[in-house]
N, C-alpha and C positions, 0 to 999 in steps of 0.2 A: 461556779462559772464566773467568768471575768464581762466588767464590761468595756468594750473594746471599741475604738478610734479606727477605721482604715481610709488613708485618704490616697486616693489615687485607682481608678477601677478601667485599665487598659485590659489588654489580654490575660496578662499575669495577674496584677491585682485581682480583676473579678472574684475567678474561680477560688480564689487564694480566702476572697471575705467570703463566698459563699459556706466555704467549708468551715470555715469559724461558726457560720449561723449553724450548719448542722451540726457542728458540736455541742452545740447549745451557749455560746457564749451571746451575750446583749450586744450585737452589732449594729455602731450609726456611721455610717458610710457618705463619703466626700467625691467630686467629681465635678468636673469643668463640662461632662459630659450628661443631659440628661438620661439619654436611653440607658449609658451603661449606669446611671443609679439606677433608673426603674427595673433593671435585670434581677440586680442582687435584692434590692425591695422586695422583688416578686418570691423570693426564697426565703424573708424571714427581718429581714435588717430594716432599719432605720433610718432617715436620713434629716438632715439639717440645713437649713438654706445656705449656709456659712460653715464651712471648716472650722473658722474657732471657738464655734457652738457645739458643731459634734465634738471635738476635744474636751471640752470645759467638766463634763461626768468619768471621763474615760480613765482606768487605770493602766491599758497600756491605750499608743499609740502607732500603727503601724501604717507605713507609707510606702509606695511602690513607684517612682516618679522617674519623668526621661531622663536628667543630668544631674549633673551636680551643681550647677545655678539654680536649679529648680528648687531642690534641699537645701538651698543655703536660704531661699527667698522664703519659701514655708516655712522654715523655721524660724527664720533672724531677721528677715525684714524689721525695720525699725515700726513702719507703719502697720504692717498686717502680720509680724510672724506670732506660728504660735507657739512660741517662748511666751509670749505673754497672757497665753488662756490655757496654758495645761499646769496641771493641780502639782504641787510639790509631791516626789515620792511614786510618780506618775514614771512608767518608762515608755523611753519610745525605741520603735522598733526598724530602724529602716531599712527595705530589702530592696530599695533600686543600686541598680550598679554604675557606680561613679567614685570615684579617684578618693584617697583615700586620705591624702590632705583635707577635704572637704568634709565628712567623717570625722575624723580627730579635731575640725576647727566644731562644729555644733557640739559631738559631744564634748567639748571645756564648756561653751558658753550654757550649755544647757545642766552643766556639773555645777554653776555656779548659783545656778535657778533653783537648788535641791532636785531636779531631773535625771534620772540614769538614762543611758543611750547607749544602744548595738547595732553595728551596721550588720545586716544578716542578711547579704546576697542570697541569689537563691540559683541554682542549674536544675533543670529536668524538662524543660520547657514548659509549651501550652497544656501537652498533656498531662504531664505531672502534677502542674497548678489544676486540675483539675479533677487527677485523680488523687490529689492529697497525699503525693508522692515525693514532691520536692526536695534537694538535698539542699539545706542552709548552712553557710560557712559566718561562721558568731563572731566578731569582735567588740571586746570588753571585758570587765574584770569578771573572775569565777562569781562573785554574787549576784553580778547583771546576768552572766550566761542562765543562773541556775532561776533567776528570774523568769526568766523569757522559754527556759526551754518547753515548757507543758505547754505553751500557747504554738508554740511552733510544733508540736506534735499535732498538733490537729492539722496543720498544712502540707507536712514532710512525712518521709520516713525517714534519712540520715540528716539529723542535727550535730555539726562538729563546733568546738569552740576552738575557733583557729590562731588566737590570741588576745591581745588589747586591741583598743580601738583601730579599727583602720587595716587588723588582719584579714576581716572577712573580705576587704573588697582587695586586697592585696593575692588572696588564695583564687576569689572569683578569676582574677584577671589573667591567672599563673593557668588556671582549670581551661577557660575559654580559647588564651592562645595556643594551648595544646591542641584543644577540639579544629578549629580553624584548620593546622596545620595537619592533621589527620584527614577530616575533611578534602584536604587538597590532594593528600598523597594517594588517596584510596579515588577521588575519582580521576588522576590521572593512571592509576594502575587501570583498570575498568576500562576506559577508553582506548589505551594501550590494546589490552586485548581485543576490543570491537573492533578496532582498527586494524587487527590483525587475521579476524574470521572468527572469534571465541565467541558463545553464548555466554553474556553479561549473567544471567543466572546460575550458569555451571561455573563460570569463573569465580563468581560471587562465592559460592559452597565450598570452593575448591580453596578457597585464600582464609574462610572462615573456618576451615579447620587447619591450617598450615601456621605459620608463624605470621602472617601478615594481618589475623584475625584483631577486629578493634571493634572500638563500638557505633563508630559511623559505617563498616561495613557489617557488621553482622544485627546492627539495631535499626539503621539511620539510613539506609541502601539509598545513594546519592541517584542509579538508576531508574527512571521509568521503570516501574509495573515488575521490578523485583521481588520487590516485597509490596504487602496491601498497607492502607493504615499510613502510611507514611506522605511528609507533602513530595517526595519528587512522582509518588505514581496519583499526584492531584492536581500538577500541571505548577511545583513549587508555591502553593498556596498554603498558608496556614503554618504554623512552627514558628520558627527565630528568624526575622529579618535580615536582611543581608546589608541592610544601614546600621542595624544595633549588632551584629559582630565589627562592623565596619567601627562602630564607635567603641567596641568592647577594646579590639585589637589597639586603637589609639590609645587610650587608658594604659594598656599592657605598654606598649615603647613608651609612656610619660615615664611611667613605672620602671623600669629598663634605664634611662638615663639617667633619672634623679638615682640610682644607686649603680649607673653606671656598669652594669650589667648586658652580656651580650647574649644577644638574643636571633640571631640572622633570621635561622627560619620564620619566626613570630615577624622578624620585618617584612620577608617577600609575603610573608600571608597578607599580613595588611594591605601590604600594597595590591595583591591578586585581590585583596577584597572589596578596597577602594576603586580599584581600576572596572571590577564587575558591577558595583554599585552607579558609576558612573556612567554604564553601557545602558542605562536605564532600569536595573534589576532591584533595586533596592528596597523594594517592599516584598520581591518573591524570598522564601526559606535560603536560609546558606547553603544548604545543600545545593542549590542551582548551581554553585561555581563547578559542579559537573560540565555544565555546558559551554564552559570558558575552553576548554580541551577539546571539544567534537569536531575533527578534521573537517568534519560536513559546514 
């Protein structure tokens, strides 16, 4: 068993270090946050006053953070990064999603530290980080991937090595603005039919076996009380924010221009998503942009 660094314990991290401890790996655990240490504490982990204390034993390092100034600051701060307290030979593992320039700058400076580095996005959301179902998309060379893969079984079920550095958060952002735009189209289908006297649940079955079948309608039901389990029948509480698609979708058009790639649909989505975010929604599930379309 390894012993293991996670620094960053939101919604996603949490569950993510929890599931390390029951795999039995040595987990010391970092956090701006008290409660959310004392959570993972209470299942098994460790923790350190200082980030670059829990690193200093750790053979990997795995970080789960809002942006990409976040990851550049943890790690390469001149004054506090921890470039300077993680052990040569140490790999780090980062699975927030941020731009992939940022990504390929830590891992050089941390290649020169004798440090290896994988940016390993992750998609399945809250519940999957929780039920250790997560898919991670790997960038870095095949001996980094095959490094890090066993540690990411304990959090996933589909690990891919989606290239060198900077793939994994290039595949995230490809994956995300897809879901976005699915998202939209299935709940402006949906309201189409409310709007026209259809039951949202016979419509729902009916589109779920025809060709219009996806997985934000047949998994993700944008609808109230379609399906159970899901945040739109919880009043869009809980799941993927509609500020972090909002900032997924920006990533995706940085991504888009710098290669200069057209993208239309991924643009109106941002913009339906920034525009929903701004209506005051931004901490309910994406799924909510259902109710961007409700004639009512």
């Amino acid at each position: 068993m390894a012993n293991i660094a996670f620094i960053g314990l939101g919604n996603m991290g949490g569950p993510m270090a929890i599931n390390l401890v029951k795999a039995g790996h040595q987990v010391c655990v970092f956090d701006l946050s008290a409660s959310a240490v004392e959570q993972v504490v209470a299942q098994g982990a460790t923790t350190k006053t200082t980030a670059s204390d829990c690193v200093k034993n750790a053979e990997f390092i795995i970080s789960m953070l809002p942006a990409g100034k976040h990851v550049d600051g943890v790690y390469l701060s001149p004054e506090t990064g921890l470039i300077n307290h993680i052990a040569k030979g140490s790999v780090v593992i980062d699975s927030s999603t941020i731009d992939a320039g940022t990504s390929q700058k830590v891992a050089k400076a941390l290649a020169k530290q004798g440090i290896n580095f994988v940016d390993a996005p992750v998609s399945g959301g809250v519940g999957g980080a929780v039920a250790g179902t997560l898919s991670f998309m790997v960038g870095g060379s095949e001996q980094e991937f095959s490094q890090v893969e066993p540690i990411l079984n304990a959090m996933g079920k589909n690990i891919f090595h989606a290239g060198n550095h900077g793939a994994g958060q290039i595949a995230k952002v490809c994956n995300n603005m897809l879901l976005s735009v699915l998202m939209v189209g299935t709940s402006e289908a949906l309201q189409l039919g409310l709007a026209n006297g259809l039951d949202a649940k016979v419509l729902s079955n009916i589109m779920s076996k025809s060709s219009g079948s996806n997985w934000t309608l047949d998994v993700y039901n944008p609808c109230p009380d379609v399906m159970g389990n899901v945040p739109s029948s919880n009043d869009y509480q809980g799941g993927f924010m509609v500020d972090l698609m909002a900032k997924d979708l920006g990533l995706a058009m940085d991504t888009a221009v710098a290669s200069q790639s057209s993208t239309p649909m991924g643009a109106l989505a941002r913009s339906l998503y920034a525009m929903h975010a701004g209506s005051g929604n931004g901490a309910k599930d994406f799924s909510s942009i259902f109710n961007l379309f409700n004639k009512k």
